[in-house]
C-alpha positions in Angstrom: -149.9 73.1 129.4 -148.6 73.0 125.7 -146.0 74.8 124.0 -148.7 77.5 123.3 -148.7 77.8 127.4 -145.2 78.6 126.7 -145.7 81.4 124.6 -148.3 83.0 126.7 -145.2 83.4 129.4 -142.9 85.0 127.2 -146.0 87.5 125.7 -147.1 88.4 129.5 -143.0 89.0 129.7 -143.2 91.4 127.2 -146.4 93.4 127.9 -145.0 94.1 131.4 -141.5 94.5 130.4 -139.9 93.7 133.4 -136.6 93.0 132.4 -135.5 90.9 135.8 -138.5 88.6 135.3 -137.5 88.0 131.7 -134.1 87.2 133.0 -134.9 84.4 135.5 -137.2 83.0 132.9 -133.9 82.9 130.3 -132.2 81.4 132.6 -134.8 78.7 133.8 -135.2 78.2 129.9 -131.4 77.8 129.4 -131.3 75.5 132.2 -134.1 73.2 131.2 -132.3 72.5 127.6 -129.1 72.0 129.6 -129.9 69.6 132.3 -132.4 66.3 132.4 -135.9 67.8 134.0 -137.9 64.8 135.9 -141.6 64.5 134.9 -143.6 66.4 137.1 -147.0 67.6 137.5 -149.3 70.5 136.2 -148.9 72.0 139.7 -145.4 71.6 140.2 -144.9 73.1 136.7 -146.8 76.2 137.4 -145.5 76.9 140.5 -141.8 76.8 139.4 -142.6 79.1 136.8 -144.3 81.7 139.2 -141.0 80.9 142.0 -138.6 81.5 139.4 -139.8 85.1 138.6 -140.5 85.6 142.4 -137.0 84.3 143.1 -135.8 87.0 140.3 -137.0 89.8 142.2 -136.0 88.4 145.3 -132.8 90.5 145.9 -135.2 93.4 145.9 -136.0 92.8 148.8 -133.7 95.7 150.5 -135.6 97.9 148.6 -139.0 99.3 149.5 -140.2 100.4 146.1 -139.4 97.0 144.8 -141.8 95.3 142.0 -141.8 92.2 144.6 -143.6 94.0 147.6 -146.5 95.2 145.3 -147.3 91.2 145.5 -147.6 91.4 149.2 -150.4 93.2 151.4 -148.5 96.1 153.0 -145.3 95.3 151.2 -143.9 98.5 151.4 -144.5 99.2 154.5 -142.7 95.8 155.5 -139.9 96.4 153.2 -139.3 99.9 154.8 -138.5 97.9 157.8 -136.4 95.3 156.2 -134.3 98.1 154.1 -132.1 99.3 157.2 -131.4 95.8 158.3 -130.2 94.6 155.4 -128.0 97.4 155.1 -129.5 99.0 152.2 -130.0 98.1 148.5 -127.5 96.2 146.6 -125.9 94.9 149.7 -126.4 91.2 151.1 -129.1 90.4 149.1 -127.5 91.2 146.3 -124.4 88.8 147.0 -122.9 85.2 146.9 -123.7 85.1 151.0 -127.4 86.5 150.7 -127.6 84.1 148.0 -126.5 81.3 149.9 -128.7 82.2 153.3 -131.8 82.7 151.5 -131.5 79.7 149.9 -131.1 77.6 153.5 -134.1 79.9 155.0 -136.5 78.9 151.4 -135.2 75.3 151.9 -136.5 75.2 155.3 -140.2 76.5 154.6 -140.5 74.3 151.9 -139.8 71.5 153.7 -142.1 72.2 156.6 -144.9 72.4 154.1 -144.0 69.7 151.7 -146.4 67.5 153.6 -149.3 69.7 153.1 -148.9 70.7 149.6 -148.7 68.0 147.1 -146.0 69.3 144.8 -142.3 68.7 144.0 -140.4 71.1 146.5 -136.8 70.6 144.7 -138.1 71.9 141.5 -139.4 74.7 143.5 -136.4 75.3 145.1 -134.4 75.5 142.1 -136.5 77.3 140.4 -137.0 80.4 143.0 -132.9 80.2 143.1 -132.0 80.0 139.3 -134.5 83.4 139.5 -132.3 84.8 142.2 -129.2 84.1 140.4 -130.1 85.6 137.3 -131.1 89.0 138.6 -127.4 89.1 140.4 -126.0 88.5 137.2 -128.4 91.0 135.4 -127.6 93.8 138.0 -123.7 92.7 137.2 -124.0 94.7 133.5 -125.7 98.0 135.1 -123.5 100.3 136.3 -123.7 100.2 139.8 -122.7 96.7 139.9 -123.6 94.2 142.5 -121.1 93.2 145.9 -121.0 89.6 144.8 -118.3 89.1 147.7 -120.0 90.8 150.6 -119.2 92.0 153.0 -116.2 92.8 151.1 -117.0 96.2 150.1 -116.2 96.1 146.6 -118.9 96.2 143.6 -118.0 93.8 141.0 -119.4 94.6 137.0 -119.1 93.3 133.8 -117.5 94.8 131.6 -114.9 95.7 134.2 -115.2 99.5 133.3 -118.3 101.0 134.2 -118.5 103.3 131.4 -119.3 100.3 129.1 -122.3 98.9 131.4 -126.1 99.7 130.9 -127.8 102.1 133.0 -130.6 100.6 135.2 -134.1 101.2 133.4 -132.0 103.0 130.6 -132.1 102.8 126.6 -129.9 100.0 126.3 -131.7 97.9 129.2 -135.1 98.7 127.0 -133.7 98.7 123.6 -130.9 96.3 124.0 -130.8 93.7 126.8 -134.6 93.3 126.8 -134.7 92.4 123.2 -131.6 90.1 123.3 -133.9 87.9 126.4 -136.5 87.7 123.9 -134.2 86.6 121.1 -132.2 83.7 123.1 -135.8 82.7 124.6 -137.1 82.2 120.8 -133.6 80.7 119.7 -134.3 77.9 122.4 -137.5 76.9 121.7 -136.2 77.3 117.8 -133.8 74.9 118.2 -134.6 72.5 120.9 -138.2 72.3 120.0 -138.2 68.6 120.3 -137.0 68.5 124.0 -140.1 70.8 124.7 -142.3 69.0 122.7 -141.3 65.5 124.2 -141.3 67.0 127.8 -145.3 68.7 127.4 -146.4 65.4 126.1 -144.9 63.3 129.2 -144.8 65.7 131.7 -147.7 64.5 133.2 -146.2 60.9 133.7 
C-alpha cells in the first residue's frame, strides 16, 4: 500500500461524500503526522483505516436510518431496538460517557479475539476511537449540538450561538466543511510527504 493507496481513500471519500467518514479519516491523518506510528502490517493498516470510519459512524448508532446499519444484515431493524434504549439520537452515544463505555466494551472484543486474528489490536482500538471522536466533534458545529456532558441535559456547540453553526446535510456542510476536510487532508500529505513516504516504505518491517 503506497501513497497512491492513499489517494484512492480520500477519492472513495469524495464520491460518497460522507462528510463523518471524511472526518475520522482527518483526524486519523492529523494524528499520524502528530504522534510516532509503530511499523505494522498490511493487515493491521487496512483494518484501522476501515475501524476508523466505522468508529466515525459509531455514535449513529441511536439512530435507525444511520449510514452504519446499512453495513449490517438487518441493521435497521436492530437499530430500531437499540434507539429507545439509548434514549434517542444525540444522547449517550453522542457524549464524553458513551465515549468512554464504548471504548471499554470495543477494548474487550478485541482482546478476546486478538488470539485468533493476527493483527495489532491497539492500532485498531485507536483507530475505531479517534473515528468516534471526530464525529462528536463534527456534530459539535451543526446546530443541534451534541450533550458532550451527559446526562447533563445541556447541548454544547461551537460557535456558542447556534445561529452561526452549519445545518446537518446543509449548504455549508456540502459546500464548506466538506471541502475544508479535503483541503487539510491534501495540506498534510503536502507538507509531511516525507513522514508518509518513509512510513510506506517500512511499514512492512
Amino acid at each position: 500500500m503506497g501513497v497512491s493507496h492513499l489517494s484512492f481513500v480520500v477519492c472513495f471519500l469524495i464520491m460518497t461524500g460522507r462528510t463523518h467518514d471524511l472526518a475520522a479519516f482527518t483526524a486519523l491523518n492529523i494524528a499520524f503526522v502528530s504522534i510516532p506510528v509503530p511499523a505494522m502490517s498490511p493487515a493491521t493498516l487496512v483494518v484501522a483505516i476501515g475501524a476508523n470510519m466505522i468508529g466515525g459512524l459509531l455514535p449513529d448508532i441511536d439512530e435507525a436510518a444511520a449510514d452504519i446499519w446499512d453495513k449490517i444484515r438487518w441493521g435497521h431493524v436492530i437499530g430500531k431496538l437499540i434507539k429507545p434504549l439509548i434514549g434517542g439520537h444525540r444522547m449517550i452515544s453522542h457524549s464524553i460517557l458513551g465515549m468512554v463505555i464504548i471504548g471499554y466494551l470495543l477494548k474487550l472484543f478485541l482482546n478476546s479475539v486478538q488470539s485468533v486474528v493476527l493483527i495489532d489490536m491497539d492500532i485498531i482500538w485507536w483507530s475505531t476511537m479517534i473515528g468516534y471522536f471526530s464525529h462528536l466533534v463534527t456534530d459539535s458545529i451543526t446546530t443541534e449540538g451534541v450533550p458532550w456532558l451527559f446526562p447533563v441535559p445541556i447541548r454544547f456547540g461551537f460557535p456558542p450561538f447556534k445561529f452561526s453553526r452549519i445545518k446537518t446535510g446543509g449548504f455549508r456542510e456540502k459546500y464548506v466543511v466538506f471541502p475544508g476536510l479535503l483541503f487539510i487532508n491534501c495540506y498534510l500529505v503536502y507538507a509531511y510527504y516525507p513522514v508518509y513516504a518513509s512510513f510506506l516504505k517500512n511499514y512492512l518491517a
